[in-house]
Each structure stands twice: as structure tokens, then as C-alpha cells.
py3Dmol code that shows the C-alpha trace and the ligand (Angstrom):
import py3Dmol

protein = """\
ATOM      1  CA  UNK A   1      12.404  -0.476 -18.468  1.00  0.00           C
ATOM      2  CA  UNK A   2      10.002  -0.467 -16.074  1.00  0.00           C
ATOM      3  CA  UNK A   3       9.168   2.090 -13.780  1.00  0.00           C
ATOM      4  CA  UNK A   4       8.020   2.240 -10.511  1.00  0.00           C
ATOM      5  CA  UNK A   5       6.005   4.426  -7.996  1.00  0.00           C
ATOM      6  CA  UNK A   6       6.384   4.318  -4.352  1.00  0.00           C
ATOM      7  CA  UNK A   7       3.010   5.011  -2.521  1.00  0.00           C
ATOM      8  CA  UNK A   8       4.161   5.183   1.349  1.00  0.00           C
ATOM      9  CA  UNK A   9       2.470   6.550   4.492  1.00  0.00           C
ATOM     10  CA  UNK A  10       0.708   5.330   7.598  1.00  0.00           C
ATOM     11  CA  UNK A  11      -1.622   2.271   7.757  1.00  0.00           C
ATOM     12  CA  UNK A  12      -5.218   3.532   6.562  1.00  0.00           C
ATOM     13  CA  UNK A  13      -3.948   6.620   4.734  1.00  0.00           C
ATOM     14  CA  UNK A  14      -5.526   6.033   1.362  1.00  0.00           C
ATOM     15  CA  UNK A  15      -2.472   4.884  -0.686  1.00  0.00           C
ATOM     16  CA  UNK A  16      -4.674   1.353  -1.129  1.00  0.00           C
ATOM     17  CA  UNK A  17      -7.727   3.771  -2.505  1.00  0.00           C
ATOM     18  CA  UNK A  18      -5.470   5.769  -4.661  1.00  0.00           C
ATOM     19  CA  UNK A  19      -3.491   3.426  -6.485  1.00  0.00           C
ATOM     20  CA  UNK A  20      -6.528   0.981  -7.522  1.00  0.00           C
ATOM     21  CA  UNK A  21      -8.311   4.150  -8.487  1.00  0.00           C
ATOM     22  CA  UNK A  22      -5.403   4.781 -10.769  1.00  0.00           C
ATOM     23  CA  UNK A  23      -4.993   1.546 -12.113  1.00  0.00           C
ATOM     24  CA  UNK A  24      -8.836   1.523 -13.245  1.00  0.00           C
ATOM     25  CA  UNK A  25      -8.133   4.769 -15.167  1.00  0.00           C
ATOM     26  CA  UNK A  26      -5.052   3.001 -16.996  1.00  0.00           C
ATOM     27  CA  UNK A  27      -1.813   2.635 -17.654  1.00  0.00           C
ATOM     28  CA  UNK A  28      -0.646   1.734 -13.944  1.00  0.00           C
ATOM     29  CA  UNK A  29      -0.222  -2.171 -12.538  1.00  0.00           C
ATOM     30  CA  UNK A  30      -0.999  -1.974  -8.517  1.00  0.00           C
ATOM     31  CA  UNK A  31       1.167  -3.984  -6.405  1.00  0.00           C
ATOM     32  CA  UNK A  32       0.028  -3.809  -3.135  1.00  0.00           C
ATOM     33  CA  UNK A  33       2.138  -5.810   0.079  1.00  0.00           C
ATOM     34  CA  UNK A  34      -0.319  -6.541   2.122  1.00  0.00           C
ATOM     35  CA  UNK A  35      -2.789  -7.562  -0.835  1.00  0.00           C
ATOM     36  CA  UNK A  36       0.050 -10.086  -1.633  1.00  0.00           C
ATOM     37  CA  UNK A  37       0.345 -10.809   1.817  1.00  0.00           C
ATOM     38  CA  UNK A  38      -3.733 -11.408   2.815  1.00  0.00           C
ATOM     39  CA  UNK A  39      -3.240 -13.869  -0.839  1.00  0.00           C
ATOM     40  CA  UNK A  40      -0.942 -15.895   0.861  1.00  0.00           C
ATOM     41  CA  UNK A  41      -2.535 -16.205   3.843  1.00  0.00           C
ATOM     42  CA  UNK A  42      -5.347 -17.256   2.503  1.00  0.00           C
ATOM     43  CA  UNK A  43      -3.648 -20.160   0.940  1.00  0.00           C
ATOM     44  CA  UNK A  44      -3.270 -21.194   3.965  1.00  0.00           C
ATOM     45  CA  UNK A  45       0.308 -22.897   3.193  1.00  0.00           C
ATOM     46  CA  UNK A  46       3.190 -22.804   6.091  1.00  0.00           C
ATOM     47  CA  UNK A  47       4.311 -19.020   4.810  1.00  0.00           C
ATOM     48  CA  UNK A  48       0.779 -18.245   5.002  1.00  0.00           C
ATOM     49  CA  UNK A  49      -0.080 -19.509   8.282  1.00  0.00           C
ATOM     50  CA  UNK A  50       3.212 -17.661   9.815  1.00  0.00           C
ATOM     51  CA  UNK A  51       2.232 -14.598   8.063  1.00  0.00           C
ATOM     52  CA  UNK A  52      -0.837 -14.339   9.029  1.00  0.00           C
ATOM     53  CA  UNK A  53       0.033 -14.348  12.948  1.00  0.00           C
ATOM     54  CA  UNK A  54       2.523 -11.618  12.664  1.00  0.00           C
ATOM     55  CA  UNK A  55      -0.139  -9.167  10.316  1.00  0.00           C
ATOM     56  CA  UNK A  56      -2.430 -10.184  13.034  1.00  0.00           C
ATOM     57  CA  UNK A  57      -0.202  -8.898  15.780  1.00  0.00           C
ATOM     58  CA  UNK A  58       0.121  -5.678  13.516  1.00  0.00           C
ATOM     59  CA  UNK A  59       3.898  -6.489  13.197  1.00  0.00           C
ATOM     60  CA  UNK A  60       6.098  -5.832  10.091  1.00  0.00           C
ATOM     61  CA  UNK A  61       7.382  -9.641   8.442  1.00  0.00           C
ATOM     62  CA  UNK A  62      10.425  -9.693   8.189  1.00  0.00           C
ATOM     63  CA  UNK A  63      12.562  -8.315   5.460  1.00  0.00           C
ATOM     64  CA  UNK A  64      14.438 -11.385   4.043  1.00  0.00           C
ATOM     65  CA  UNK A  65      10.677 -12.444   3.320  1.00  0.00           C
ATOM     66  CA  UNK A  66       9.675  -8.937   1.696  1.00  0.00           C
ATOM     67  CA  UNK A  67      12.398  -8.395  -0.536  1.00  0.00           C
ATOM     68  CA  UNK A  68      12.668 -12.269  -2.197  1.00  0.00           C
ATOM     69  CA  UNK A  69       8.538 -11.511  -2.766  1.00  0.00           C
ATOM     70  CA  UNK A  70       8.931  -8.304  -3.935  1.00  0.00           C
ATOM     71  CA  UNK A  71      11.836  -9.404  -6.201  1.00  0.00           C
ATOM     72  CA  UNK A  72       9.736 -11.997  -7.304  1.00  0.00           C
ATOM     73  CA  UNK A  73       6.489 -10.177  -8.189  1.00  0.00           C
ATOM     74  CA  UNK A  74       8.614  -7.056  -9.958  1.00  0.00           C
ATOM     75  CA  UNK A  75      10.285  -9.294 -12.064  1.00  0.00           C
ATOM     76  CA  UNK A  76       6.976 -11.065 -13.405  1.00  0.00           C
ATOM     77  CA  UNK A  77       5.862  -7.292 -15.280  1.00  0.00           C
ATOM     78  CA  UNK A  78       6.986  -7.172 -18.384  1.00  0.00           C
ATOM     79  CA  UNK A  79      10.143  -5.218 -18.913  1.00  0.00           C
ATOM     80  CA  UNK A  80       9.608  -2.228 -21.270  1.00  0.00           C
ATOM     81  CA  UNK A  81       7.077   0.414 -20.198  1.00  0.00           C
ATOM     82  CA  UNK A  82       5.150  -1.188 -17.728  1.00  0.00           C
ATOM     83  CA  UNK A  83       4.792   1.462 -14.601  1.00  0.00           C
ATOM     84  CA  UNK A  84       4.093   0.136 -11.110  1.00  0.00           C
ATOM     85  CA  UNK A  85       2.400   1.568  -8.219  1.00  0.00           C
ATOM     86  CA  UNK A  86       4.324  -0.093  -5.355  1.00  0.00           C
ATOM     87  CA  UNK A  87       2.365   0.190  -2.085  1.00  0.00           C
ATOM     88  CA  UNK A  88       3.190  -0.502   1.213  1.00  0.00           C
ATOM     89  CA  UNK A  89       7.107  -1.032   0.182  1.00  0.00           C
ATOM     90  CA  UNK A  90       9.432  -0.370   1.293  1.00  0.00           C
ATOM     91  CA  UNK A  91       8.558   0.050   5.290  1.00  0.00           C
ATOM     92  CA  UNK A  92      12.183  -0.075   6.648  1.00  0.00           C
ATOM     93  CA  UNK A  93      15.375   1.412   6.214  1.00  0.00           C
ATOM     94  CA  UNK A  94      16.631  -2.367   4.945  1.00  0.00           C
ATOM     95  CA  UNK A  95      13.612  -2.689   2.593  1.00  0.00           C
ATOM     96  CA  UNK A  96      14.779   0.990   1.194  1.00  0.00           C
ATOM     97  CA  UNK A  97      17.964   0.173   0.801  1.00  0.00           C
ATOM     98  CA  UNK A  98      17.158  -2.839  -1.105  1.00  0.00           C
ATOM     99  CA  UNK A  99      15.399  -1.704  -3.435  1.00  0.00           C
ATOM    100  CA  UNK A 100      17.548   1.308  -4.081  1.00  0.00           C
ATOM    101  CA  UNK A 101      20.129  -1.248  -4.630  1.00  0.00           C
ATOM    102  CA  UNK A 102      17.784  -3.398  -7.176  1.00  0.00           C
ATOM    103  CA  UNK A 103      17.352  -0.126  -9.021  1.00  0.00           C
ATOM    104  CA  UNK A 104      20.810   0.656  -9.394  1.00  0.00           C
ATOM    105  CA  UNK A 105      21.319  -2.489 -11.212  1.00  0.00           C
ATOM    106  CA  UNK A 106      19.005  -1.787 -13.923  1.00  0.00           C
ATOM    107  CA  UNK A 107      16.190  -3.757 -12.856  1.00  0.00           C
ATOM    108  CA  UNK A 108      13.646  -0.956 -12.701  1.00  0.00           C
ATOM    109  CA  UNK A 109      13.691   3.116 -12.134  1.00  0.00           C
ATOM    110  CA  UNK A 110      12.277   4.670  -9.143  1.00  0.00           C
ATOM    111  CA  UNK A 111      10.306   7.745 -10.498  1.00  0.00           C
ATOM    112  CA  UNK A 112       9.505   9.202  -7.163  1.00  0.00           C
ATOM    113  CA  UNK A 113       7.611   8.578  -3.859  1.00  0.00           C
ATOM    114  CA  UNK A 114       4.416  10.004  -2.911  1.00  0.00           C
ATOM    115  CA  UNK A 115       3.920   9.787   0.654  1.00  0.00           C
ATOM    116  CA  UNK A 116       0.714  10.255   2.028  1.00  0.00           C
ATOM    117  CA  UNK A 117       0.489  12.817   5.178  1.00  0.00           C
ATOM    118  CA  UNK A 118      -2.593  11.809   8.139  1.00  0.00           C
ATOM    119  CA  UNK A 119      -2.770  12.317  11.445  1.00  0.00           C
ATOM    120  CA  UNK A 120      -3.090   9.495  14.250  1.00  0.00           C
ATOM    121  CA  UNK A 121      -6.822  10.361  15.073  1.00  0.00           C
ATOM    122  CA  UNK A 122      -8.137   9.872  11.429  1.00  0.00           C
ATOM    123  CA  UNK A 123      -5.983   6.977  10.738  1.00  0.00           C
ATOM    124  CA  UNK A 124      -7.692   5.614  13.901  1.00  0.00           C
ATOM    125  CA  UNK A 125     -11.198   6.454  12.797  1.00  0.00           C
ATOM    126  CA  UNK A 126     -10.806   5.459   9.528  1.00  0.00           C
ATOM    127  CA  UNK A 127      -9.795   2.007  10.080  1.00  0.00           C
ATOM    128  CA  UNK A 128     -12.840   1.509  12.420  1.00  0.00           C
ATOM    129  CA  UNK A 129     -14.938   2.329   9.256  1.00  0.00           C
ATOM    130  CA  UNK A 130     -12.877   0.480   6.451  1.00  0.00           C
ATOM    131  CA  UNK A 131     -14.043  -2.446   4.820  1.00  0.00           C
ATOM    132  CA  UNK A 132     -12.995  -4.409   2.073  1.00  0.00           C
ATOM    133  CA  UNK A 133     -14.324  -7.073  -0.412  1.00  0.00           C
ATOM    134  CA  UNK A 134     -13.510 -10.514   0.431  1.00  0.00           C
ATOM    135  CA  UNK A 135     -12.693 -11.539  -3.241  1.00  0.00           C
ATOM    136  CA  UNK A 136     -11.810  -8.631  -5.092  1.00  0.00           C
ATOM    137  CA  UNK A 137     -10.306  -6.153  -2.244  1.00  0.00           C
ATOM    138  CA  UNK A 138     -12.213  -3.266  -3.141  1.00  0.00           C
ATOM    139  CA  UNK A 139     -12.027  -0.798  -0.175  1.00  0.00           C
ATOM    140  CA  UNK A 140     -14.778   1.283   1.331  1.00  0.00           C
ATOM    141  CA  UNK A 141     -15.874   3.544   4.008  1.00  0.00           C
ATOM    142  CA  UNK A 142     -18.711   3.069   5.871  1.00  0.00           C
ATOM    143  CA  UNK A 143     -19.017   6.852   6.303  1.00  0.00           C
ATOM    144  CA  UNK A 144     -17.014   8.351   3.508  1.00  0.00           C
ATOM    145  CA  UNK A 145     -17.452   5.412   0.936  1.00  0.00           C
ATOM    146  CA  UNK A 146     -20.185   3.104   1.702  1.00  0.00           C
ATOM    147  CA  UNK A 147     -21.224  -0.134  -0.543  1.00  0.00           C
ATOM    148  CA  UNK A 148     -24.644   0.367  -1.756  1.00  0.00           C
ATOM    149  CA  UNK A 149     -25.638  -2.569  -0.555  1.00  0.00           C
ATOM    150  CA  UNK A 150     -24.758  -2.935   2.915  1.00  0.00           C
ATOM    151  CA  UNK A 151     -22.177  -5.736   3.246  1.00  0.00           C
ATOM    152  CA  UNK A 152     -21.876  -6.414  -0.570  1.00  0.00           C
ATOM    153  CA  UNK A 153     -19.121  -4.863  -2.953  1.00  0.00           C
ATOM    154  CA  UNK A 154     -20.376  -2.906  -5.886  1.00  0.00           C
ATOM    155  CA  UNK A 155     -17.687  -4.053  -7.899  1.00  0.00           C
ATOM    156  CA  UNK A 156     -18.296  -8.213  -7.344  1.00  0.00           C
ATOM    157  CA  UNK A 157     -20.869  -8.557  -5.542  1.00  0.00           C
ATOM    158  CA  UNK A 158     -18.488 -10.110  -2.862  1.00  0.00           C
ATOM    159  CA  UNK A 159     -18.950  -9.861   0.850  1.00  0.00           C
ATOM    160  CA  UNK A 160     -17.449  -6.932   2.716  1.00  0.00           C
ATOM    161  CA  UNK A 161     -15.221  -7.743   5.401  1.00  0.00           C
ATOM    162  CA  UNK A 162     -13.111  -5.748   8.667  1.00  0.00           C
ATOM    163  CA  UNK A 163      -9.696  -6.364   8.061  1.00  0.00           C
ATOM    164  CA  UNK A 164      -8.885  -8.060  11.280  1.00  0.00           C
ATOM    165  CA  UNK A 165      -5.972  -5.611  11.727  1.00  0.00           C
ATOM    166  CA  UNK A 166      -8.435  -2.526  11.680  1.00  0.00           C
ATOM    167  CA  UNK A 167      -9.158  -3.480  15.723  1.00  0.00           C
ATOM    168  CA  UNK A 168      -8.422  -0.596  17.927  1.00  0.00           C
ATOM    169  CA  UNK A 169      -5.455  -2.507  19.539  1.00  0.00           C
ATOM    170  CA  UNK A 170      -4.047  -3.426  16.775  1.00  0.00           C
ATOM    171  CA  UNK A 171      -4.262  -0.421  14.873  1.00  0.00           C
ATOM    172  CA  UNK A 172      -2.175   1.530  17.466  1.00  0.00           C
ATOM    173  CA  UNK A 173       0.518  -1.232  17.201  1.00  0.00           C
ATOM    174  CA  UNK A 174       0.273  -0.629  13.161  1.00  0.00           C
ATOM    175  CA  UNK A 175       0.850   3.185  14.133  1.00  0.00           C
ATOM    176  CA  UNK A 176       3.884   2.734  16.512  1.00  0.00           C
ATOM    177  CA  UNK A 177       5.914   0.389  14.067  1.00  0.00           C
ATOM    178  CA  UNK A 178       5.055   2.996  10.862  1.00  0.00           C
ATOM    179  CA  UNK A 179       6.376   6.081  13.058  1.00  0.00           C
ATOM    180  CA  UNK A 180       9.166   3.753  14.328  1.00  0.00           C
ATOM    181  CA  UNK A 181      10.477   1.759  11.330  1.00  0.00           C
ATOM    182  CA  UNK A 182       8.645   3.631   7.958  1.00  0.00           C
ATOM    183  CA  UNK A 183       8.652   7.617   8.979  1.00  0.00           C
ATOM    184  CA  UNK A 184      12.203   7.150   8.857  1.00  0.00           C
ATOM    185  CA  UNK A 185      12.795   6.256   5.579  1.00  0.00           C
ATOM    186  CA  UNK A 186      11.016   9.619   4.358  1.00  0.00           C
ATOM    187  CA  UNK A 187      14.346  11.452   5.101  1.00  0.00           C
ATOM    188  CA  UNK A 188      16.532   8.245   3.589  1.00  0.00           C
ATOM    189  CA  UNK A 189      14.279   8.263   0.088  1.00  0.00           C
ATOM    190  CA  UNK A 190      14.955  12.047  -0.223  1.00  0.00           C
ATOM    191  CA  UNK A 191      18.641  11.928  -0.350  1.00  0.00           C
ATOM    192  CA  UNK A 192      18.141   9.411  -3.358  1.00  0.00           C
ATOM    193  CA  UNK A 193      14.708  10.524  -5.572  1.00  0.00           C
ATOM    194  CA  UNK A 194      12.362  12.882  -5.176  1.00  0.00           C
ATOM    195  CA  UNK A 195       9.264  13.038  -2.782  1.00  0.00           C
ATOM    196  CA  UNK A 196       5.947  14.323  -3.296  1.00  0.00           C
ATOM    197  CA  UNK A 197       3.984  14.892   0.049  1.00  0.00           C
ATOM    198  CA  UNK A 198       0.349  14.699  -0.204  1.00  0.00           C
ATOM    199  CA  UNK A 199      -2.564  15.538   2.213  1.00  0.00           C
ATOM    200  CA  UNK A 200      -4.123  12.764   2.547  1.00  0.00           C
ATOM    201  CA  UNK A 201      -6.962  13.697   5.315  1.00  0.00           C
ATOM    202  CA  UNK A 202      -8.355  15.378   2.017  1.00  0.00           C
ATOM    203  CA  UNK A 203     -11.674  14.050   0.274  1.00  0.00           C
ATOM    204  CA  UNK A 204     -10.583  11.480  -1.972  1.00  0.00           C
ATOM    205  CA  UNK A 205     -11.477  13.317  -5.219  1.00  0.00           C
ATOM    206  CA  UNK A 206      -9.249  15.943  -4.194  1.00  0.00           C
ATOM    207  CA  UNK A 207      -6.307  13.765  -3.538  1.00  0.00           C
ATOM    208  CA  UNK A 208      -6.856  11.869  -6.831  1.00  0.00           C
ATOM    209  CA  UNK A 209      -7.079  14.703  -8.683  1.00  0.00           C
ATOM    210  CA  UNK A 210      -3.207  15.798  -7.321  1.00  0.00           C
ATOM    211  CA  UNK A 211      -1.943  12.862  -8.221  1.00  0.00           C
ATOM    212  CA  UNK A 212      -3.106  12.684 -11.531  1.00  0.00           C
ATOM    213  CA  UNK A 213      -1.746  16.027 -12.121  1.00  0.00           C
ATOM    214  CA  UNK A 214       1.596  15.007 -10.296  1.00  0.00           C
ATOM    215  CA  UNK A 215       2.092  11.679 -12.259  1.00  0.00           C
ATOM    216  CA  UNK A 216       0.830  13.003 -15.610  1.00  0.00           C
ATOM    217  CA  UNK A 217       3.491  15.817 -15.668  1.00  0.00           C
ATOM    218  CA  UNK A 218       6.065  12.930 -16.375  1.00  0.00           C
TER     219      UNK A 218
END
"""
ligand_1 = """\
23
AMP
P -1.231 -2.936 4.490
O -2.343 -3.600 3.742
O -0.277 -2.203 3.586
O -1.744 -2.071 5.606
O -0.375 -4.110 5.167
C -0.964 -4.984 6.106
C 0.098 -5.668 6.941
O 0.952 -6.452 6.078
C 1.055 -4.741 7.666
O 0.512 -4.287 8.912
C 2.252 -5.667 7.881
O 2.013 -6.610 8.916
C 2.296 -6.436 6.573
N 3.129 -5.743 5.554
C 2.713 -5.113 4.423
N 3.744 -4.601 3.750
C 4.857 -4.910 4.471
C 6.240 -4.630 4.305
N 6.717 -3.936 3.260
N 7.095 -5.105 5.247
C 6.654 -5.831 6.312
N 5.360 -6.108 6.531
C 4.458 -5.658 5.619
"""
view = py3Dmol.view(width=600, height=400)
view.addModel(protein, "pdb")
view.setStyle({"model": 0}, {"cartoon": {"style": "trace"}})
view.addModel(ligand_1, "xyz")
view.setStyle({"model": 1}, {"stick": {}})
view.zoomTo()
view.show()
């Protein structure tokens, strides 16, 4: 069976930086929404195009859309012991319920949420320093994390970017749909599997270390 790890919290909170670290380690597939999302996009085929206006506006798309990909996508793992760091899903009550209801069906086990805890003022900051690589979506800080060559990923030698979504403007819009629509769901998920709350304004040793503790005593 596969099993599957939700990595939730606000936009910029380090569940991105997390889960690839912990797919590099081992033993973890990453499958990040908006990863899939900026893919498709850049495409540049009808989905694409309409995506790409509403991730622009730092709206949610809408969940018909998100559950048929994430449907998709989940059942492309192989079945037996793959385990799945799902972030950036679900990010509304629907998307929760959906995929609560996929579970229940025997498609794949929910082993528990980790939700990542930040405040407003370093989500805001952080985004204004994030950049990631063009080809392989490696993230970095520019204050925390910087590239060693400026511009260029260390990983692929591809060409750092700003997320157009990490503007100021559209960063607070990001904010006010996640406390709107995705804080929600933290007291919805609880009723059904556990949660593990994480500080996430800690350095990003620290928080790797507590999850590998946290997701090795499985
Ligand atoms: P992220 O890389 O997780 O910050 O996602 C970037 C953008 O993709 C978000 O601001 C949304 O516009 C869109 N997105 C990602 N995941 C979802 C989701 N589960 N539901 C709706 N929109 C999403």
C-alpha cells in the first residue's frame, strides 16, 4: 500500500525545503502541487495558460482540477511501499475531504500531517528572498540559503529565478486564502489522523532534524 505524508502550512513555510531534503536522503517520493502546477504551465497548453493566471493572482485552482491531478499523479507510484510526501494538498476543506474519502477506499493510508507553524512577517520576508532553479526547482535563500554562485543552482547549474508569486502583493493574497481556506482544515485533519505541529521559523537543520526523528519512529 502506499503511504502518504501530508506536509501543510502557509505559503513560504519550508514544507518545499523539507520534503526535497528528505527525498535526497531516501526512501520518500516528493509530490509537490505547485511543482506540478509551474510543469504545466510551462507547457504552455490551455490548462496551463488558465493556471498560470490564477497562481499569478495568488488564487487557489479550483478543486475539480486538484483532485482529478492529484488522483492522477498518486495512482502513477507504485502500489506496495512506496511513501509520499504530499505538499501543498490538500488546501480546502473539499480537497480534505477528498482525499480522506480516496483513503478510505484503499487507495493509499494517510500516516499523519505535519503542519508547519510561521508567522505572517517571516513568511513575508522569506518570500522576498526565495529563489528557485528554473529547471530543477531547487529552492534557496538569498540570506539563509544562498547559491554559491549568484544566480546559478548548485545542484544544475540552472538559472535561479523569483517565483512570480513571491511579489509583496501577491504574497499577502497567498496569506489571506491559506488563513481563509487551509488553517481550517488543521482542526478537520485532527478529527481523522494525527497532526504533528512543527516550528517552522526554526533554522532548517533544526526542523529537519524533527522530522527525521518524527517520521523514523514509524
Ligand atoms: P506552492 O508552490 O505550494 O506555494 O503553490 C503555488 C500556487 O499553486 C498556490 O498559490 C496556488 O495558486 C496553487 N496551488 C498549489 N497547490 C494547490 C492546491 N492544493 N489547491 C489549489 N491551488 C493550489
Amino acid at each position: 500500500m502506499i503511504s502518504v505524508w501530508l506536509f501543510m502550512g502557509p505559503p513560504g513555510s519550508g514544507k518545499g525545503t523539507q520534503a526535497k531534503r528528505l527525498k535526497e536522503l531516501g526512501g520518500f517520493e516528493h509530490l509537490s502541487t505547485g511543482d506540478v502546477l509551474r510543469d504545466e504551465i510551462q507547457t504552455q497548453s490551455e490548462l496551463g495558460i488558465t493556471i498560470k493566471s490564477i497562481v499569478d493572482r495568488g488564487e487557489l485552482v479550483p478543486d475539480g482540477i486538484m483532485i482529478d491531478l492529484i488522483q492522477k499523479y498518486l495512482s502513477n507510484y507504485p502500489k506496495e511501499g512506496t511513501r509520499i510526501l504530499l505538499d501543498g494538498f490538500p488546501r480546502t476543506l473539499s480537497q480534505g475531504r477528498a482525499l480522506l474519502e480516496r483513503a478510505s477506499q484503499g487507495l493509499f493510508k494517510i500516516e499523519g500531517v505535519i503542519w508547519f507553524q510561521v508567522s505572517e512577517q517571516v513568511l513575508i520576508k522569506r518570500a522576498a528572498n526565495r529563489r528557485i532553479c528554473q529547471r530543477c526547482a531547487a529552492i534557496y535563500n538569498l540570506e539563509s540559503k544562498p547559491p554559491r554562485t549568484e544566480g546559478i543552482c548548485d545542484l544544475c547549474g540552472g538559472i535561479l529565478i523569483q517565483r512570480g508569486d513571491d511579489n509583496p502583493a501577491v504574497v499577502a493574497k497567498r496569506i489571506g486564502t491559506y488563513n481563509s481556506q487551509t488553517a481550517p482544515l488543521l482542526s478537520f485533519l485532527r478529527s481523522y489522523v494525527r497532526v504533528l505541529e512543527v516550528n517552522g521559523e526554526q533554522s532548517e537543520e533544526m526542523i529537519f532534524a524533527a522530522l527525521l526523528k518524527a517520521l523514523k519512529n514509524e
